[in-house]
C-alpha positions in Angstrom: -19.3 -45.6 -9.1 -20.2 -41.7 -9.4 -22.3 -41.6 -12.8 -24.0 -38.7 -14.6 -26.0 -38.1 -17.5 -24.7 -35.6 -20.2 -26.7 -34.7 -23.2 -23.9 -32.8 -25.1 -25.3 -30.1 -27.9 -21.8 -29.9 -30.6 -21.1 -27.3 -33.4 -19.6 -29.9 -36.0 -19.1 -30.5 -39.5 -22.5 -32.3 -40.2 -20.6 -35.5 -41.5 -18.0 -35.8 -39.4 -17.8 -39.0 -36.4 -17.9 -38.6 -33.0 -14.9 -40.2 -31.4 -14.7 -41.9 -27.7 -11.1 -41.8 -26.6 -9.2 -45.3 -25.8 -9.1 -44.9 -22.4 -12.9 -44.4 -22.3 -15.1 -46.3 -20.1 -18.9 -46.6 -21.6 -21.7 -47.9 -20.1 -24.2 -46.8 -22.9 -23.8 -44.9 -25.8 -27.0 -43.8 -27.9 -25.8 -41.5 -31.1 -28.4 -41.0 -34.1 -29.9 -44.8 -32.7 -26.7 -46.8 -32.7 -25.9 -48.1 -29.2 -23.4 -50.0 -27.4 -22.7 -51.5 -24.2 -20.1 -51.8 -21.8 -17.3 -51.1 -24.6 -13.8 -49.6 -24.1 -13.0 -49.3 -27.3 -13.3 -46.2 -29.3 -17.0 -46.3 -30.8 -17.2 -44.2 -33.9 -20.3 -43.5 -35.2 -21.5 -41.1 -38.2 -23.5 -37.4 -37.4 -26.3 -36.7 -39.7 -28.2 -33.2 -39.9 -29.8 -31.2 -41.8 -29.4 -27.6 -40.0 -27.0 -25.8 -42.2 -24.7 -24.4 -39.5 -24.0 -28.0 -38.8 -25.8 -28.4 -35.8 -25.4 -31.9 -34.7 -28.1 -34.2 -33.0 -27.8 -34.6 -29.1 -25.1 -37.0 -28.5 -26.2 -39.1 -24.8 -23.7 -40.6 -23.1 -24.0 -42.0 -19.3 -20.4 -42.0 -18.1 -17.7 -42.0 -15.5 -16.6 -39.0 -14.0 -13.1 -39.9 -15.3 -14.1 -40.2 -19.4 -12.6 -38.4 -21.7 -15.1 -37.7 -24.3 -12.8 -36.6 -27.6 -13.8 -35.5 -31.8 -10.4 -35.4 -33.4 -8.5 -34.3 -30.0 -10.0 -31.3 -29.8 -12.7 -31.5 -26.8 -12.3 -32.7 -23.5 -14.6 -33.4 -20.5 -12.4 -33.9 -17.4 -14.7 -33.7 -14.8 -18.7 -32.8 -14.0 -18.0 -28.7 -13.8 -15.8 -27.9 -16.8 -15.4 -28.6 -20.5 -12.6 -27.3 -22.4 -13.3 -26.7 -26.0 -10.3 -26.7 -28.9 -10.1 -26.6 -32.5 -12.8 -28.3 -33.8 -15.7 -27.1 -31.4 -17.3 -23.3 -31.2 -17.8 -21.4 -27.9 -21.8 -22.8 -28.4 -20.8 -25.9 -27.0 -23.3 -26.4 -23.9 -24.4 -28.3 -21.1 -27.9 -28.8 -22.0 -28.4 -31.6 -18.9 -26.9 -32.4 -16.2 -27.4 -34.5 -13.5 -25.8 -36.0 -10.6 -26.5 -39.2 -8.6 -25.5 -38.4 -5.0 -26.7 -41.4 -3.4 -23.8 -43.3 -5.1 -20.8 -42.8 -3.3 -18.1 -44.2 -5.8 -14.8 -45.0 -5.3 -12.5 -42.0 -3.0 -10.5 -41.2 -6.2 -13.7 -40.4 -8.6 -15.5 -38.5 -5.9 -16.7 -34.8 -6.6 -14.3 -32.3 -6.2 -15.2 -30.2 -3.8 -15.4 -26.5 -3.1 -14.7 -24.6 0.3 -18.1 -23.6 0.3 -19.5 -27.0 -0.7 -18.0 -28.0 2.6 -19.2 -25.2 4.5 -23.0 -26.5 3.1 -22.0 -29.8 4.4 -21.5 -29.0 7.8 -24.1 -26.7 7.9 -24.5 -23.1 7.0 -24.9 -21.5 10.4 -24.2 -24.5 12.7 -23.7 -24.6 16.4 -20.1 -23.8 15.8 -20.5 -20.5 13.8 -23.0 -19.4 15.8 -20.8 -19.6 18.8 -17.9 -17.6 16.5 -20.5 -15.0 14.9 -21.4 -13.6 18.4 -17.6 -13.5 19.9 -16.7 -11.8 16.6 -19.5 -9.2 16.2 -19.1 -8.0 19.8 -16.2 -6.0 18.9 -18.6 -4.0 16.5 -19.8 -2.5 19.4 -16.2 -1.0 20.7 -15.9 0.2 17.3 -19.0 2.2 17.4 -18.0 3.7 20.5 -14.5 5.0 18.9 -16.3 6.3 15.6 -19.1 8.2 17.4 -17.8 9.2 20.8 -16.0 12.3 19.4 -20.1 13.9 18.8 -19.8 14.0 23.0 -15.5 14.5 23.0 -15.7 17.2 21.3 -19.3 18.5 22.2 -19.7 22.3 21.4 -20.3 23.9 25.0 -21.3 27.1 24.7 -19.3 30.1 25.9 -18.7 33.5 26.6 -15.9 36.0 27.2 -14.6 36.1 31.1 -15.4 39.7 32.2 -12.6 41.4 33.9 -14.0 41.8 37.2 -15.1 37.3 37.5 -12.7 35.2 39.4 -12.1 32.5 37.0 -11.4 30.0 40.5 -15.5 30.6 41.0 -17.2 32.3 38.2 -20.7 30.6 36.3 -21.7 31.1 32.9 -25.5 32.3 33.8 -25.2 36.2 34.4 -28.4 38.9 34.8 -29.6 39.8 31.4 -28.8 43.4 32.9 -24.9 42.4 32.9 -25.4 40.5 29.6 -26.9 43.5 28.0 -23.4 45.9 29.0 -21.4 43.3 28.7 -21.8 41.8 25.7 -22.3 43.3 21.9 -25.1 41.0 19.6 -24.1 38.7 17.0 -26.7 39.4 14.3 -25.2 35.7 12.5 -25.9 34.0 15.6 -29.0 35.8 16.5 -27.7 36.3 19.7 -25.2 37.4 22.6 -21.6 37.4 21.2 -19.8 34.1 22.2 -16.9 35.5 21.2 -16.5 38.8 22.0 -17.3 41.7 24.8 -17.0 45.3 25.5 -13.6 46.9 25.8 -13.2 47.6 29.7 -16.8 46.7 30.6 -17.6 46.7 33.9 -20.7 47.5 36.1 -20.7 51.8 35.9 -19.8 51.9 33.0 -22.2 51.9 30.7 -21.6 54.0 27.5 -22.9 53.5 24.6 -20.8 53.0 21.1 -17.6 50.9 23.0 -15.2 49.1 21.1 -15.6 45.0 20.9 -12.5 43.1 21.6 -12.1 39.3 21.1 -11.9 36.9 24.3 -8.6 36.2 26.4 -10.3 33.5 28.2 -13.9 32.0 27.8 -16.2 30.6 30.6 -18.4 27.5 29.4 -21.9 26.2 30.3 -21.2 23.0 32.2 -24.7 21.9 32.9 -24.6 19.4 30.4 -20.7 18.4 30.5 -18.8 19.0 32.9 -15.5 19.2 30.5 -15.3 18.1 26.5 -11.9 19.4 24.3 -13.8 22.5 23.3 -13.4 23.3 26.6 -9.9 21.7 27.1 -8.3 23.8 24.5 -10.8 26.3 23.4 -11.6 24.8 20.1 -14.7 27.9 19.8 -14.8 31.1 17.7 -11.4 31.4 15.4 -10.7 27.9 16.5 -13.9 26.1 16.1 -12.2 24.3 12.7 -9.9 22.5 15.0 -13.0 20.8 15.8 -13.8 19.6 12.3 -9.9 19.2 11.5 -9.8 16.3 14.6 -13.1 14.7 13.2 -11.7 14.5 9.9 -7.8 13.1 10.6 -10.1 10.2 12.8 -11.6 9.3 9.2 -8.4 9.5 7.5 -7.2 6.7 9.6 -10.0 4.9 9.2 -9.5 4.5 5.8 -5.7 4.0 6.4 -6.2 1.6 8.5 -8.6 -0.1 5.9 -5.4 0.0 3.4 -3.0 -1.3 6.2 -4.9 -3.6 8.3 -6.2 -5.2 5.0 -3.1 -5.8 3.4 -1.7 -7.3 6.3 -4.5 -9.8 7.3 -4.2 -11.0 3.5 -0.7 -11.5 3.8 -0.1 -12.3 7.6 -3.5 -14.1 8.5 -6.9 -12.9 10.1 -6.7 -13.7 13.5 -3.0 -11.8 14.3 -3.4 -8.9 12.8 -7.3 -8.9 14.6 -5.2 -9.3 17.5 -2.7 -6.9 17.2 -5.0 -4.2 16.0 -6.8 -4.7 19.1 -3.9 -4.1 21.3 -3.1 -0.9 19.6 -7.0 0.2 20.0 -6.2 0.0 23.7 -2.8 1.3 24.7 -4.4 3.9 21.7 -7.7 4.8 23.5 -5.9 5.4 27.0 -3.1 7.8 25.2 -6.3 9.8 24.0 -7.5 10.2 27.3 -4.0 11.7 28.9 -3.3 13.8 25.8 -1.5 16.8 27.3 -2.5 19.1 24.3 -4.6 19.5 21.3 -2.0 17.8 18.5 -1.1 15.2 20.5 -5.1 14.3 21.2 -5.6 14.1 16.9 -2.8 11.7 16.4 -3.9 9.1 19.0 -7.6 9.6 17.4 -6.4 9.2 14.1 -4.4 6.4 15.4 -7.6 4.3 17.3 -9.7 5.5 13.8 -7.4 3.3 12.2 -7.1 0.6 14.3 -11.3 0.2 14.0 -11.1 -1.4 10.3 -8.2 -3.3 11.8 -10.8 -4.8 14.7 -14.0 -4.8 12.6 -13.2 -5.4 9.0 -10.8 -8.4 10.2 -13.6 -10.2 12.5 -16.1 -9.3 9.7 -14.3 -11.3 6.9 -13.5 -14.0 9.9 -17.0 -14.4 10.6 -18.2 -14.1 7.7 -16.2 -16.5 6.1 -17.7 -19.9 8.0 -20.9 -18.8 7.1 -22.4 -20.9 3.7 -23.5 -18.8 1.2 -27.3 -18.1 1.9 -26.7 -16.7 5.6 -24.3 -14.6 4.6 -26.9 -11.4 3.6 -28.4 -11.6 6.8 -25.5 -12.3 8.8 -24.0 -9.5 7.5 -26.9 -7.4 8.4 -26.5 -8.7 11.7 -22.5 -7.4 12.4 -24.3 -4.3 11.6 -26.9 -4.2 13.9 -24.6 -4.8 16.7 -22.7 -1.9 15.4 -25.6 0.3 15.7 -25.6 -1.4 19.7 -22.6 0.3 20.0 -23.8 3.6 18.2 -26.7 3.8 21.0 -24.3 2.7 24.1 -22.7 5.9 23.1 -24.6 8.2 24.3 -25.4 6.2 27.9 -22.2 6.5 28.7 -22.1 9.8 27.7 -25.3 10.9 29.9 -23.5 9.1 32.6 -19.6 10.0 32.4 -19.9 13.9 31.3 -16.0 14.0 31.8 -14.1 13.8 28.2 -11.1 12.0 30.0 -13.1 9.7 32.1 -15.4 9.1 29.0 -12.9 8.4 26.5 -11.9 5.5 29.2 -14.8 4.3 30.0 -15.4 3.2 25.8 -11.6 1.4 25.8 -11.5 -0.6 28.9 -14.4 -2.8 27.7 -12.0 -3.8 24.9 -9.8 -5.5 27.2 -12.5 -8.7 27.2 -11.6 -9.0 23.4 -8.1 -10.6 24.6 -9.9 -13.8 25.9 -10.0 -14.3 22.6 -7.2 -15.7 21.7 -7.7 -19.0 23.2 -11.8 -19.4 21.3 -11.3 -17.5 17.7 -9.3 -19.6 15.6 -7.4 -18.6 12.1 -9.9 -18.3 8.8 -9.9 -21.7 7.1 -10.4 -20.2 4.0 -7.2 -17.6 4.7 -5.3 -21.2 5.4 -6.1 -22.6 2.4 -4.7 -20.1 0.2 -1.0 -20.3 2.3 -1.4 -24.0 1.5 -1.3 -24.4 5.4 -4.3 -27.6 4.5 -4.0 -29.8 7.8 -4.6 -26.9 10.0 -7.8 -25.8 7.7 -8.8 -29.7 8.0 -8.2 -29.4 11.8 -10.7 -26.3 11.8 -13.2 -27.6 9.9 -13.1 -30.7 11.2 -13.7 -29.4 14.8 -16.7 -26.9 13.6 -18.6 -29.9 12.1 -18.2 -32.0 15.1 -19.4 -28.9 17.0 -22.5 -28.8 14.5 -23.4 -32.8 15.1 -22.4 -33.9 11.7 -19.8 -35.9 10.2 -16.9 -34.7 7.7 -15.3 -37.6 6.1 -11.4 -37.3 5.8 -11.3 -38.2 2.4 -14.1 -35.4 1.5 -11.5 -32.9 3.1 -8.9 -34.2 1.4 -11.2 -33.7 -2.0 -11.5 -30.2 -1.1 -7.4 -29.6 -0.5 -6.7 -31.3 -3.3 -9.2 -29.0 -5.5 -8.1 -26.2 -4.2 -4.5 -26.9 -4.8 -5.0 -27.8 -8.4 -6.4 -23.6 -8.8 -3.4 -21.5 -11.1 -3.2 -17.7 -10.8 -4.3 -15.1 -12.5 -2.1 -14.4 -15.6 -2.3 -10.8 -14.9 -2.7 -8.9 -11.7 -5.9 -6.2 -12.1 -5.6 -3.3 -11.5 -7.2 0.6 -10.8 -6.4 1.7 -14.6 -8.6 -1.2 -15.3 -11.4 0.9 -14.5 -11.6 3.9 -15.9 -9.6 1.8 -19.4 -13.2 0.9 -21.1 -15.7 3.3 -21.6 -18.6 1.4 -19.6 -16.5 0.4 -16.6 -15.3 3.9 -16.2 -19.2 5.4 -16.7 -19.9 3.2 -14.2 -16.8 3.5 -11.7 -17.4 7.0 -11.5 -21.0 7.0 -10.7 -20.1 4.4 -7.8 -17.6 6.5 -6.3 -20.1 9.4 -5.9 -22.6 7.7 -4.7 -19.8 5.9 -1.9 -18.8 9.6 -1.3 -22.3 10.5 -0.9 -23.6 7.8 1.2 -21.2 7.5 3.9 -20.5 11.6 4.0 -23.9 11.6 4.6 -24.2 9.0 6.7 -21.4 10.0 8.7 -22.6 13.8 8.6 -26.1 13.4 10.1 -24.6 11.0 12.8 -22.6 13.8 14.1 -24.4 16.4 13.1 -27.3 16.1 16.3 -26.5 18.5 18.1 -27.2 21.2 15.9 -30.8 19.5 15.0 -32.5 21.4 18.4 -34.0 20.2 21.4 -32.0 17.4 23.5 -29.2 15.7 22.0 -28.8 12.6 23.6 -31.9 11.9 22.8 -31.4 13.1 19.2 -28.5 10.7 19.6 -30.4 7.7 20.5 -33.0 8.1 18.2 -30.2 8.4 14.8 -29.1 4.9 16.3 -32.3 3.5 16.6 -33.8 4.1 13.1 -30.8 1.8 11.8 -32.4 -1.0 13.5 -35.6 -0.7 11.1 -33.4 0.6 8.2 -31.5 -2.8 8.1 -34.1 -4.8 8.6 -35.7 -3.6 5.7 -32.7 -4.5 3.2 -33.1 -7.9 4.5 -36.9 -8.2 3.4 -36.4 -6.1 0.1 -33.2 -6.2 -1.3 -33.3 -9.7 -3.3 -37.5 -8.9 -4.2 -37.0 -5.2 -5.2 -34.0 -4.9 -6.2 -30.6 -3.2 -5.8 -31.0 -0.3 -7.9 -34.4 0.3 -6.9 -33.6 0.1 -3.0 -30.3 2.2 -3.5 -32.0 5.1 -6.2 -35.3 5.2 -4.0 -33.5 5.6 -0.2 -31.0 8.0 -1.7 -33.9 10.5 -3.2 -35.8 10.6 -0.3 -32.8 11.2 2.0 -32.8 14.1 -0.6 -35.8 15.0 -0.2 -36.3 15.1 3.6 -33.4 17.2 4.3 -33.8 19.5 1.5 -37.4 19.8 3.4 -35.9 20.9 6.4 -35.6 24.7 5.1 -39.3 25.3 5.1 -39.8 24.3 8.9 -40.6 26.9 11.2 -38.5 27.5 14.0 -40.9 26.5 16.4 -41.2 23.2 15.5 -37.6 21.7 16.3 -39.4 18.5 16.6 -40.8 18.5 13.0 -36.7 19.1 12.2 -35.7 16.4 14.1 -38.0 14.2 12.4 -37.2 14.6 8.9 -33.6 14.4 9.7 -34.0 11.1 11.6 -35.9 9.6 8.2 -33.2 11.1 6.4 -31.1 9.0 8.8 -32.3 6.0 8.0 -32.9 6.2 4.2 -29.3 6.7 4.1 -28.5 3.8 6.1 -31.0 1.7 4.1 -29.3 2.5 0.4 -25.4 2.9 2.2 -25.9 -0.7 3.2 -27.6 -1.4 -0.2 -24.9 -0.2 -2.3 -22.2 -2.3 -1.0 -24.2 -5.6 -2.6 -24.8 -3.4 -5.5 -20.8 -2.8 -6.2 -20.2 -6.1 -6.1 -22.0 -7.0 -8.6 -21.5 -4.5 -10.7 -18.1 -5.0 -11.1 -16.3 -8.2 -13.0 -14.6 -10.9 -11.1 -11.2 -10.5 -11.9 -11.6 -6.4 -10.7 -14.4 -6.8 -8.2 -12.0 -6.6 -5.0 -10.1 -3.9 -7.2 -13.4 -1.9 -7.5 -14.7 -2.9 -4.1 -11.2 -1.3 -2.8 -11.5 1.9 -4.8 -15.3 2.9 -3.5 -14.6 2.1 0.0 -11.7 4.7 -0.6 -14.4 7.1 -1.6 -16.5 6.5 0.9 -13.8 6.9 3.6 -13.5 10.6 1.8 -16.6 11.4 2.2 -16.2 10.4 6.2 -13.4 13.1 5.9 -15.0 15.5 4.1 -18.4 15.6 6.6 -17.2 17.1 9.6 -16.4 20.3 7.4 -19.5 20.0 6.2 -20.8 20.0 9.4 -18.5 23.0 10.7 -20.8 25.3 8.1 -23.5 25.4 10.8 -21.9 28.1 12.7 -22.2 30.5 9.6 -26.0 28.7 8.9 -27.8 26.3 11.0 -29.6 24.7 8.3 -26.3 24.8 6.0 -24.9 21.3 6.8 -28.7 19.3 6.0 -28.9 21.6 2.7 -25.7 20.1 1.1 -26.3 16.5 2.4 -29.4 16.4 0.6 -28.5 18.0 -2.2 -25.7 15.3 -2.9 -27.9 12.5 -2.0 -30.8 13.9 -4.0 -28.4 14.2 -6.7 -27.0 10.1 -6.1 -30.0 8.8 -6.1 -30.8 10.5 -9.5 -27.3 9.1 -11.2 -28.0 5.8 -9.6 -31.0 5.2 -11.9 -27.9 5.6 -15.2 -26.6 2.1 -13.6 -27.9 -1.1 -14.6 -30.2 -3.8 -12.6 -27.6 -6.6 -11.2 -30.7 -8.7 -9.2 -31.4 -12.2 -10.9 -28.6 -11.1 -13.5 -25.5 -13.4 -14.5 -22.6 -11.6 -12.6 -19.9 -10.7 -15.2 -16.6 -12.8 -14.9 -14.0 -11.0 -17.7 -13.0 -8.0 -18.4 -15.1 -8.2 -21.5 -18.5 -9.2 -19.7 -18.2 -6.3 -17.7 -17.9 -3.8 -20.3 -20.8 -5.4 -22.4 -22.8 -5.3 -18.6 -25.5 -2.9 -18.6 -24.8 -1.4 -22.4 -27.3 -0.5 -24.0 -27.4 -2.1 -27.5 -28.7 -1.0 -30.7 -32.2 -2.1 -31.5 -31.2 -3.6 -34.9 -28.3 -5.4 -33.4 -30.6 -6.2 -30.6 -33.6 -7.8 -32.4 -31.0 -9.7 -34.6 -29.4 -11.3 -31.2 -32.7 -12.7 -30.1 -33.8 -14.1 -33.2 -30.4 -16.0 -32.7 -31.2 -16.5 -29.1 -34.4 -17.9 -30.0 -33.5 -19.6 -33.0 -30.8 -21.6 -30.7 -33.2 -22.4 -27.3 -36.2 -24.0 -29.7 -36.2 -27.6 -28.5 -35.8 -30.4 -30.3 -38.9 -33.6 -31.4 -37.8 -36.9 -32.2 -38.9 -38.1 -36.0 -40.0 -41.4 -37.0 -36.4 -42.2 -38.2 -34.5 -41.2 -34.7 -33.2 -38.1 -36.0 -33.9 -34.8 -34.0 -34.7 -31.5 -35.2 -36.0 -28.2 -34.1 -39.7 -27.9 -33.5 -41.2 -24.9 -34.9 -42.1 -22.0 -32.8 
C-alpha cells in the first residue's frame, strides 16, 4: 500500500499526549523513544521539552495515506497535500519531510489524488498529440496578424495634390513640370513643401500673377506608383480629413478589446472550441464586408467588427493550446504562438507588395481563413474547460486519446483519481473583484503602475508597428524589418527571463525603447537609415519587455484576483492600442512627433517599473493578505526582529544521549 514518511514539527503544550485516532492504522510509531508496531489502537504517549514556547520534539510516523493523525480532535491529516490545523495547533504547524514511495502502487482507493496537470506530466508534456494540436491552433495567429496590421497598407497615406482646372480627371497623372508646380501650387512651410492641399485660385498656364488667393481642393489626384488604390484614396481621408485615418485605426482596437471582453466570457461559459469556431466565421463573412464597403462608415464598423473577432480566433486557440501543454513547456510554447504571429506580421507586407489594390488586398488576407473550418473535425473541446462543467467522460475520452497518441498508457482508474479530485474542489466564498485592487494600499500602488506600463507597452508597440511609413526610405521594407526584430526579441525572453529576471528584463527593454526613440531628434536628415535603425531597436525592446510584462502581472498579483488583475491591464493595454493611431496622426504637424511621445512614455515605464517588486524564485502570493504584504517594504526593527524569529525557528535539531531533540546552536 501507498506509504510516506511524515516528520510532523507541533506547537503544543509541552506536557500534553499525542493522540492516534481509533481508526488509525500504524506501522511504526517512534515519539520521544517509545515505539510500537503494527497497533490500531490509540497509542498515547507523553511530549517532553524544554523550549519555552512549547515546542515539541519531532513526532515520526510512517503511515497510510488514509490515517487520521489527531491531539484532542483538533488536527487532521487527510491526505499527503494538506493538513488542516484547529484549536489546539498554531499556524507553525509544518511539513518538515516528506516523501513519497511511487514504486508502490497501493490499492485504487488510497492512490494519489491527482491533479489535471499531474496527468498532463503523465502523458507527456509536449507529446505527439499536442504537438499535432499546437501547430493547427497557432496557424490562425498568422490570419490575425494580417487583420491587426493590414490597415498600415489599407489605409496607406498616398500622397496628393489639388486637380488643376484645366486636367481631365479620366487621364490626368500626379507628376507635373516643376514649372506648372511652381504656378500652380503655394508652399507649405509645415510640410516643407508643395501644398497637398491647396492651389491657386483660377490657376492656369498665362496666368501667372503673383500674390493669388489659395483655395482648398475640390478633388485631389494621388501618386499611384506605389498603390494603385488604398481608402485615402477611396474617400479622401487627406488634409481636413486625414483624422478619419486615425479614427478607423482606433475603432479596430476598440474591438479588439471588445472582443477580448465578449469572446472571453463566452468561451468560459459556452466552451473553447464553439466560440473558436464561431468567431472564425464572423472573421470571414467580416473580412469580405470590409472589402465591398460602399463608403467610409460602413468600412470602420466591419473593421471594428473583424478587430474584435481576432481575440475571439487567437486568445481562444491560445488558452486551447496552451492548455494540453504540462507546465514547463508552457513559457516557450507561448513564445512560440507569438512567433507565428509575427509570421503573419511579415506576410503582410508580401501581399501587400503583390496586391496594391485595397479591395483585392483586404481579400486576399480573409480567404486563407477559410482552411481554419477543417478544423472542426481535428481540434477537440479543452479538457480542462470540460472538467469544470463536470462533463468528466468526455475529458477522459480526450485525454485518453492524446496519451495513446503520445505512446503511453493512462490507467482508467488514474482518470478516474483525477475526476474525482477535481470534483471534491468548493468555490470561492466570495467572487473578486476590480475594487479589490485599488482597496489596499500596496495592491492599488502596484495596480496602477501595471496599467501604465500595459498602456505604454502595447501603445508603443502598436504605434511603431504602424507608424513605418513615416520613418523614411521604403516602407515595406521598413515593414519587414519591424516584424523581423520580434523574432530575436522573443527569443531573447526565452533565454533570460527565468535567469535575469522579470523586473530587470521589463525596466531595462522599456528604458532603452526610451532612449532610442528619444535619440531619434538629434539625427540628421540625411541619414534616414540611422532613423530607421534606432526605431527598429526601439521595436524590439518593446516587444522584449511587452512580452515580459505579461509573466510579470501574473505574478504580481494574488491568486484569488490574478485573472481579475490580468483582465484589468489587458484593458489598458487595449487603450493604449486605441490611443496610438492619434498618436501617430501628430506626424503631419511634426515628423518626429509620434517617436518623441513613445519614448517618452516608455522612458518614463521603465523608470516606475523599478518601484515594483522582484516576483523570479519568489513564493507567488495566494490571499488577499499575501498580496498586500508582497513587495512592502518593512521597517528595519520589525525586519531584523522577523529573522531572528526566522532563524531562531529553521536551526536544526541533534539528538542527546537520552533521545530527546533540541536545537543546535548556531
Amino acid at each position: 500500500m501507498d506509504k510516506e514518511q511524515i516528520s510532523l514539527q507541533l506547537r503544543q503544550e509541552p506536557s500534553s499526549p499525542l493522540a492516534l485516532g481509533d481508526n488509525t492504522t500504524v506501522t511504526k510509531v517512534n515519539v520521544d523513544g517509545i515505539s510500537a508496531t503494527e497497533s490500531k489502537e490509540p497509542l498515547c504517549a507523553g511530549v517532553q521539552s524544554d523550549n519555552p514556547d512549547g515546542l515539541s520534539s519531532p513526532v515520526e510516523v510512517l503511515i497510510t495515506e488514509k490515517t487520521i493523525l489527531t491531539h484532542d480532535d483538533t488536527v487532521e491529516i487527510k491526505s499527503p497535500n494538506s493538513i488542516k490545523r484547529h484549536n489546539g495547533f498554531e499556524d507553525s504547524t509544518k511539513f518538515l519531510e516528506k516523501k513519497l514511495n511511487d514504486e508502490d502502487q497501493g490499492e485504487p482507493g488510497e492512490r494519489k489524488k491527482m491533479a489535471y496537470d499531474d496527468v498532463i506530466l503523465h502523458m507527456g508534456e509536449f507529446g505527439r498529440y499536442q504537438r499535432r494540436i499546437y501547430l493547427l491552433l497557432c496557424l490562425p495567429a498568422i490570419s490575425c496578424a494580417f487583420h491587426k496590421l493590414a490597415g498600415v497598407f489599407l489605409g496607406a497615406k498616398m500622397d496628393s495634390r489639388c486637380l488643376l482646372p484645366y486636367e481631365n480627371p479620366e487621364n490626368v497623372t500626379f507628376l507635373l513640370p516643376p514649372e506648372i508646380i511652381n504656378i500652380s501650387y503655394p508652399w507649405d512651410e509645415k510640410m516643407n513643401g508643395w501644398s497637398q492641399c491647396e492651389r491657386w485660385k483660377d490657376a492656369n498656364l498665362t496666368d501667372m500673377i503673383v500674390g493669388r488667393e489659395p483655395v482648398q481642393c475640390e478633388t485631389y489626384v494621388y501618386d499611384r506608383r506605389s498603390y494603385k488604390s488604398t481608402t485615402t484614396s477611396e474617400w479622401n481621408l487627406v488634409c481636413d480629413d486625414a483624422w478619419l485615418r486615425a479614427t478607423g485605426d482606433s475603432l479596430f482596437m476598440v474591438g479588439v478589446m471588445l472582443g477580448s471582453m465578449i469572446f472571453g466570457g463566452l468561451s468560459d461559459r459556452f466552451g473553447r472550441r464553439p466560440i473558436f469556431f464561431l468567431s472564425l466565421v464572423i472573421q470571414l463573412v467580416g473580412g469580405i464586408l470590409v472589402a465591398v464597403a460602399p463608403e467610409f462608415i460602413s468600412y470602420i464598423i466591419f473593421r471594428l467588427i473583424v478587430g474584435s473577432t481576432t481575440s475571439g480566433v487567437f486568445l481562444v486557440a491560445y488558452v486551447i493550446a496552451l492548455e494540453m501543454v504540462g507546465p514547463k513547456k508552457r513559457l516557450v510554447a507561448g513564445v512560440g504562438c507569438q512567433l507565428f504571429f509575427t509570421t503573419g506580421y511579415i506576410m503582410t507586407a508580401g501581399f501587400a507588395y503583390f496586391i496594391t489594390d485595397w479591395r483585392m488586398l483586404q481579400i486576399a488576407i480573409t480567404i486563407p481563413s477559410f482552411a481554419f473550418l477543417l478544423y472542426w473535425w481535428f481540434i477537440p473541446e479543452s479538457a480542462r474547460w470540460l472538467l469544470t462543467k463536470g462533463r468528466h467522460q468526455e475529458a477522459k475520452d480526450i485525454l485518453q486519446k492524446a496519451s495513446l497518441e503520445n505512446g503511453v498508457e493512462l490507467p482508467r482508474d488514474t482518470l478516474d483519481d483525477l475526476l474525482s479530485s477535481d470534483s471534491e474542489s468548493t468555490p470561492d466564498v466570495r467572487k473578486p473583484s476590480l475594487f479589490d485592487l485599488f482597496r489596499y494600499p500596496n495592491l492599488r500602488r502596484k495596480s496602477i503602475l501595471l496599467f501604465f506600463n500595459w498602456l505604454v507597452n502595447s501603445g508603443t508597440y502598436y504605434g511603431l508597428s504602424w507608424n513605418s511609413s513615416n520613418l523614411g526610405g521604403n516602407e515595406y521594407l521598413n515593414f519587414v524589418i519591424s516584424g523581423l526584430v520580434e523574432v530575436p526579441a522573443y527569443t531573447f525572453l526565452i533565454f533570460t527571463l527565468n535567469r535575469w529576471g522579470r523586473k530587470v528584463i521589463l525596466c531595462g527593454c522599456m528604458l532603452m525603447s526610451g532612449v532610442a526613440l528619444l535619440a531619434t531628434l538629434f539625427v540628421p536628415q540625411d541619414m534616414p537609415w540611422l532613423l530607421v535603425g534606432l526605431a527598429m531597436f526601439a521595436k524590439l525592446a518593446i516587444t522584449s519587455s511587452y512580452g515580459a510584462i505579461y509573466v510579470f502581472t501574473a505574478e504580481q498579483y494574488p491568486t484569488v484576483i490574478r485573472n481579475v488583475g490580468l483582465g484589468a491591464s489587458s484593458t489598458f493595454a487595449r487603450i493604449g492600442g486605441v490611443i496610438a493611431p492619434y498618436i501617430n496622426h501628430l506626424s503631419e504637424f511634426w515628423t518626429p512627433l509620434p517617436l518623441v511621445i513613445f519614448g517618452s512614455c516608455a522612458f518614463l515605464g521603465g523608470l516606475m517599473s523599478l518601484l515594483l517588486p522582484e516576483t523570479l524564485n519568489k513564493k507567488l502570493p495566494e490571499s488577499i493578505q499575501d498580496g498586500e504584504k508582497f513587495g512592502k517594504k518593512v521597517k528595519k526593527k520589525k525586519r531584523d526582529i522577523e529573522q531572528l524569529n526566522d532563524i531562531e525557528a529553521i536551526k536544526p535539531l541533534k539528538t542527546q544521549e537520552n533521545g530527546v531533540y533540541e536545537k543546535q546552536n548556531g
